[in-house]
Backbone as a printed PyTorch tensor [residue, N CA C, xyz], in Angstrom:
tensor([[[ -7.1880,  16.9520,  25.7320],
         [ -8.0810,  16.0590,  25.0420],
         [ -9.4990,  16.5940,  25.0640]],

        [[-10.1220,  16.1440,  24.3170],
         [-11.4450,  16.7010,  24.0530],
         [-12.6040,  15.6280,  25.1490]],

        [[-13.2610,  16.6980,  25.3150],
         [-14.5760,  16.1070,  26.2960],
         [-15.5120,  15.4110,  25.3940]],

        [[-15.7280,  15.3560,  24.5240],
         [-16.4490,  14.4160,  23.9860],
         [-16.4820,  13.3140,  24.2350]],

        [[-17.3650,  12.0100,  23.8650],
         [-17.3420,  10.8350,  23.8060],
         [-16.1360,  10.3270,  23.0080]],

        [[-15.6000,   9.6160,  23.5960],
         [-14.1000,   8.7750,  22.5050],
         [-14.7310,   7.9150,  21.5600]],

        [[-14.1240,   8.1110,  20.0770],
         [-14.6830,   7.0690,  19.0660],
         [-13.8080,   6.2120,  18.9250]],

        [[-12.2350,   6.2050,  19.2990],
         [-11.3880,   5.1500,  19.1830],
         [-10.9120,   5.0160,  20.4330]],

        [[ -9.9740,   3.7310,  20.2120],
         [ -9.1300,   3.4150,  21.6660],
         [ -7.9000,   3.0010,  20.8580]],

        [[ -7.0490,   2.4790,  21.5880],
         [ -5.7680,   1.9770,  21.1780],
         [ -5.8370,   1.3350,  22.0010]],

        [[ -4.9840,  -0.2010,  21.3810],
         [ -5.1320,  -1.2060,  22.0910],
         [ -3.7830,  -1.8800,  21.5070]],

        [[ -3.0600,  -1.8750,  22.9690],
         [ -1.5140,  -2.2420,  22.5130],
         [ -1.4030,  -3.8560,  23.4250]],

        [[ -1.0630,  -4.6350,  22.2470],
         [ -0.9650,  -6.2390,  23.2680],
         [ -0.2430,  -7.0840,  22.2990]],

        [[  1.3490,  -7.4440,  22.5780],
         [  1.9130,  -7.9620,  21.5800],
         [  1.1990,  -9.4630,  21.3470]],

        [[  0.1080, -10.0710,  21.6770],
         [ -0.0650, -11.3230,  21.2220],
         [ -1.3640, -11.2950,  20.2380]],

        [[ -1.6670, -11.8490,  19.3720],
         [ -2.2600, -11.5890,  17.6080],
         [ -3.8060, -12.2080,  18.5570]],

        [[ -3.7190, -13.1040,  19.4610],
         [ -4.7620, -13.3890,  20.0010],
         [ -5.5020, -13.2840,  21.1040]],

        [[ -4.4540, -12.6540,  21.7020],
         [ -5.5430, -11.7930,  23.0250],
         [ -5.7540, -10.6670,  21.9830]],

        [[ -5.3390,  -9.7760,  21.2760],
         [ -5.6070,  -8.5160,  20.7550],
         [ -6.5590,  -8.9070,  19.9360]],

        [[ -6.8440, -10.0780,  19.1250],
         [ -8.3130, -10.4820,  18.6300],
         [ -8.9840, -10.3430,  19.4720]],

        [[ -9.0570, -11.4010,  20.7480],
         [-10.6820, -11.6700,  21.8380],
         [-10.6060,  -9.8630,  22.3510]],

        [[ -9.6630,  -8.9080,  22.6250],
         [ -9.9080,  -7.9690,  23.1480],
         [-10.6530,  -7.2290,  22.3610]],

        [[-10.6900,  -6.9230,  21.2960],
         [-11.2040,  -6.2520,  20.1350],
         [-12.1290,  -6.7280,  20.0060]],

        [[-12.8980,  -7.9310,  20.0930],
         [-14.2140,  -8.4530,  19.6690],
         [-14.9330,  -8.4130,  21.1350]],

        [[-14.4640,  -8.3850,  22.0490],
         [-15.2950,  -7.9340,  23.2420],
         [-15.3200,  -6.5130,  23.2900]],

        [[-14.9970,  -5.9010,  23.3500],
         [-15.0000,  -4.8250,  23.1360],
         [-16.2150,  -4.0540,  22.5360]],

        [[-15.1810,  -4.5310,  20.8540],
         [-16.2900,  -3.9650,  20.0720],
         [-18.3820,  -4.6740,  20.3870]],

        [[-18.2200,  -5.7240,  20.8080],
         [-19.3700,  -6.1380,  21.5360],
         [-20.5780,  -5.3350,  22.2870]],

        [[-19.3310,  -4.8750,  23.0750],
         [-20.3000,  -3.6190,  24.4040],
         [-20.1160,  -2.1600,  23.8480]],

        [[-19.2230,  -1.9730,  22.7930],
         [-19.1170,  -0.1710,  22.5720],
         [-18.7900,  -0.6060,  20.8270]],

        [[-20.0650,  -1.1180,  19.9960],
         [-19.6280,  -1.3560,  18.6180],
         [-19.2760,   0.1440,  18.0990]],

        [[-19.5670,   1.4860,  18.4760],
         [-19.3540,   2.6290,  17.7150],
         [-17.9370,   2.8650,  17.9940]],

        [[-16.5170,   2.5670,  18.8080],
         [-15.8100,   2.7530,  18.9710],
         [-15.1160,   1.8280,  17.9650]],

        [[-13.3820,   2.6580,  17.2790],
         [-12.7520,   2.5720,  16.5090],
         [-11.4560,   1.8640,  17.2540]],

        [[-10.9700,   0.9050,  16.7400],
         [-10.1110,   0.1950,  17.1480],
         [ -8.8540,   0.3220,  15.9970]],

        [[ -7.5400,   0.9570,  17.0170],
         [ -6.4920,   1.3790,  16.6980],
         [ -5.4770,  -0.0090,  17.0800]],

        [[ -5.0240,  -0.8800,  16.4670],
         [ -4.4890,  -1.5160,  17.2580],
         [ -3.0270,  -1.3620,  16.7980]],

        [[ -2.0710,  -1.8480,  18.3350],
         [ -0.8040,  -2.3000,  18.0320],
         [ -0.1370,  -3.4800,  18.5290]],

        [[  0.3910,  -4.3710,  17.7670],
         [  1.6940,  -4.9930,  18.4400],
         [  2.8080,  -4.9880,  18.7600]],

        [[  2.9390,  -3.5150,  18.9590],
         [  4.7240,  -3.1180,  19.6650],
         [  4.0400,  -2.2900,  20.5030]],

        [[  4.6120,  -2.1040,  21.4880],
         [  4.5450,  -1.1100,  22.5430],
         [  5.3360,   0.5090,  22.4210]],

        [[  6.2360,  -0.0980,  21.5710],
         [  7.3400,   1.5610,  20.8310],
         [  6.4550,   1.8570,  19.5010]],

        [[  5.8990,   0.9280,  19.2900],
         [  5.5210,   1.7310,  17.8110],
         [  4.2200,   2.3590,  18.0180]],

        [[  3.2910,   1.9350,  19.0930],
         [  2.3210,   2.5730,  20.0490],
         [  2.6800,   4.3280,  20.2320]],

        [[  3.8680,   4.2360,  21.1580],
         [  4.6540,   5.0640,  21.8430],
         [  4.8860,   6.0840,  20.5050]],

        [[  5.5370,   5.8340,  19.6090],
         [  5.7870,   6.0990,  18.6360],
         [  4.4330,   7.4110,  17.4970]],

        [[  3.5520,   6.3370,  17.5220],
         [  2.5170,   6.7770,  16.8440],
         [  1.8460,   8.0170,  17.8920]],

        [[  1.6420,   8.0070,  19.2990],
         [  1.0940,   8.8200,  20.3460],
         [  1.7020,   9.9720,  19.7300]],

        [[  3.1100,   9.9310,  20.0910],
         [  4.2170,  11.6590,  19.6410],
         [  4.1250,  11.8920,  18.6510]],

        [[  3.9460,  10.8900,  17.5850],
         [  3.7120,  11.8820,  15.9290],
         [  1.9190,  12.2560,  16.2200]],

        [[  1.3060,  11.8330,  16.6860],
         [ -0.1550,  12.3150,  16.5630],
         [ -0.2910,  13.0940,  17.6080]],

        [[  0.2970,  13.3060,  18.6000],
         [ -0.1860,  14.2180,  20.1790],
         [ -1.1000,  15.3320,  19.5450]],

        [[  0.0470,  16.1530,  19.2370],
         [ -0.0540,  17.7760,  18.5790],
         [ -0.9200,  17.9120,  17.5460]],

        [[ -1.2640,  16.8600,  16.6950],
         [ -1.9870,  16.8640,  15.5280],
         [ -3.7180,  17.0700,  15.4390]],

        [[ -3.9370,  16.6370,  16.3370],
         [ -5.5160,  17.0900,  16.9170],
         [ -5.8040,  15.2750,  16.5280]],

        [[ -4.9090,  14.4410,  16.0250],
         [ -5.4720,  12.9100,  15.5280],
         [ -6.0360,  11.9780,  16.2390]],

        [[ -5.5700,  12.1690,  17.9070],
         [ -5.8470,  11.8880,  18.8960],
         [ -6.6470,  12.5480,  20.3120]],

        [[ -7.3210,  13.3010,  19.5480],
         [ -8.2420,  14.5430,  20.0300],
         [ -9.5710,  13.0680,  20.5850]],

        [[ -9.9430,  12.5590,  19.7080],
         [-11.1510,  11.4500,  19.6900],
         [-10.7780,  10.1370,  20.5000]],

        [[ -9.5690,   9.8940,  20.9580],
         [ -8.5190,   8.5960,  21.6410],
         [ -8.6520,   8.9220,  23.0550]],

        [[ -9.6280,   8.5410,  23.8500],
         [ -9.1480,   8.7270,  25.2250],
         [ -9.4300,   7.5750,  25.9590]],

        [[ -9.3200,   6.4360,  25.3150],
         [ -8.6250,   4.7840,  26.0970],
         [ -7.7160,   4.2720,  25.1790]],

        [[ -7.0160,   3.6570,  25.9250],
         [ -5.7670,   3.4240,  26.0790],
         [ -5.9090,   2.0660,  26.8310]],

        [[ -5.6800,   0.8710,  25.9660],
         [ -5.9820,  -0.5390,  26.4200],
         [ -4.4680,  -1.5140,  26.4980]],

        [[ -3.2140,  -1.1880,  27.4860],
         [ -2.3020,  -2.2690,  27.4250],
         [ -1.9000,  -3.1350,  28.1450]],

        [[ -1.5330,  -4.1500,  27.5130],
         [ -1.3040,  -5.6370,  27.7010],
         [ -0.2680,  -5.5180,  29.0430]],

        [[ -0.1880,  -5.9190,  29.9320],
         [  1.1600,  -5.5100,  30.6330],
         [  1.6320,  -6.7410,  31.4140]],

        [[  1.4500,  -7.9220,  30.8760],
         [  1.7510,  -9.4160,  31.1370],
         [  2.6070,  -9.6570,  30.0530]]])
């Protein structure tokens, strides 16, 4: 991963409304960061392995999941 500053995160939380309040706090304290969101945890998983290799996730270095 790249040393740079991260412009996105991913933010995996199957409920439509914690993944709202998380995203709006968030974006609150770090508005320049890009919000990737998911509500599956495989399709998360999913999206990581098609992008690893791709350099797409070069800029992704948080990683926000729900684990309740």
């Amino acid at each position: 991963m790249s040393n740079s500053s991260p412009n996105s995160y991913l933010l995996i939380d199957d409920d439509n409304i914690d993944q709202l309040i998380a995203s709006k706090i968030i974006k609150k304290e770090f508005p320049s960061l890009e919000c990737i969101p998911f509500l599956d945890g495989e399709k998360a998983s999913e999206f990581i392995e098609e992008n690893i290799n791709s350099g797409k996730l070069d800029k992704v270095q948080i990683i926000i999941v729900d684990l309740m």
